[in-house]
C-alpha positions as CSV (number, residue, x, y, z in Angstrom):
1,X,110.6,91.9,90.4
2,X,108.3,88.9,89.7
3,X,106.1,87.4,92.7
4,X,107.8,84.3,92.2
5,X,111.2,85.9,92.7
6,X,109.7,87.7,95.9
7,X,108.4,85.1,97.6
8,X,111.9,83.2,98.0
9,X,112.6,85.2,100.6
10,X,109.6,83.9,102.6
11,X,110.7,80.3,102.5
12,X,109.5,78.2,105.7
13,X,107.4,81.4,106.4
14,X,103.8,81.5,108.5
15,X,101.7,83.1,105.7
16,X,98.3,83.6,104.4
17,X,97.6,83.3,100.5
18,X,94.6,84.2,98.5
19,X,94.4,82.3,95.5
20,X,91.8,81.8,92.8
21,X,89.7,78.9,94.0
22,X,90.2,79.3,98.0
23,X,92.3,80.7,100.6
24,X,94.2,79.0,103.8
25,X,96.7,79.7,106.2
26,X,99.9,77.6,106.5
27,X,103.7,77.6,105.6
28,X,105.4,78.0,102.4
29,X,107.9,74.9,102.0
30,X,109.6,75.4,98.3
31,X,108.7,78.4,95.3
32,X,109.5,76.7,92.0
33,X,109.8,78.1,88.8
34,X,105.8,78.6,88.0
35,X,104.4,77.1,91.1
36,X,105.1,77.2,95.0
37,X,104.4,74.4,97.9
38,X,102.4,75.3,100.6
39,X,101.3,73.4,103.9
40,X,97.8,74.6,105.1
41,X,97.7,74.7,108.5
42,X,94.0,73.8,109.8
43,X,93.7,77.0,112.4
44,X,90.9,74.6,114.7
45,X,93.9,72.1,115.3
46,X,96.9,73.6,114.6
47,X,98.0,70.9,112.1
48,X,99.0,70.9,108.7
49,X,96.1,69.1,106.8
50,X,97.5,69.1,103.4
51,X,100.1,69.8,101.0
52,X,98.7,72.2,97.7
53,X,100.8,73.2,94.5
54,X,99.5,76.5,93.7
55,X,100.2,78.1,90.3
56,X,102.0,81.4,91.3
57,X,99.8,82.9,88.6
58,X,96.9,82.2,90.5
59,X,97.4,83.8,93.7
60,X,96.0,87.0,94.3
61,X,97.0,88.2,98.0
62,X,99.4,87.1,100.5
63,X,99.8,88.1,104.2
64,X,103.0,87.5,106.0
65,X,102.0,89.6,108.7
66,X,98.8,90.9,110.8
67,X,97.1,89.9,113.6
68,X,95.9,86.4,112.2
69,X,99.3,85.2,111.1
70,X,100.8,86.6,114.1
71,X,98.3,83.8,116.4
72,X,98.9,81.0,114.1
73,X,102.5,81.8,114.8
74,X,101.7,81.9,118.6
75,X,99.5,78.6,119.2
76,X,102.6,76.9,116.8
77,X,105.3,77.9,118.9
78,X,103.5,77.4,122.2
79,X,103.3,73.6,121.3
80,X,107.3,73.3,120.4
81,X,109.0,71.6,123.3
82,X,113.0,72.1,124.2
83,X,114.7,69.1,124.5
């Protein structure tokens, strides 16, 4: 199975990537063909700062779970009102 392939699954997932040149936290929002979209979530603030394309060949790692992932998920959810 391709990475590509595997990270359709994770769609609007909390995640941590590792990538060539950098690494962030955020949410994957679409996996193309030969790239994905990913939101990077500035952990200080807890909002998304930016949009990157990544070239799936590029990334190294990626975390969907752990302790770090896990307290992003927590400070996001604690600022979601009901209405």
């Amino acid at each position: 199975m391709r990475l590509i392939e595997k990270l359709r699954e994770y769609t609007n997932q909390y995640m941590f990537i590792k990538w060539a040149c950098g690494s962030e936290y955020g949410k994957l929002v679409s996996v193309g063909d030969d790239f994905i979209e990913f939101d990077v979530i500035n952990v200080d603030t807890m909002e998304y700062s930016e949009t990157l394309l990544i070239y799936s060949p590029l990334i190294f790692e990626i975390a969907v779970g752990g302790a770090d992932v896990q307290r992003i998920l927590a400070e996001v959810s604690s600022k979601l009102t009901l209405e």
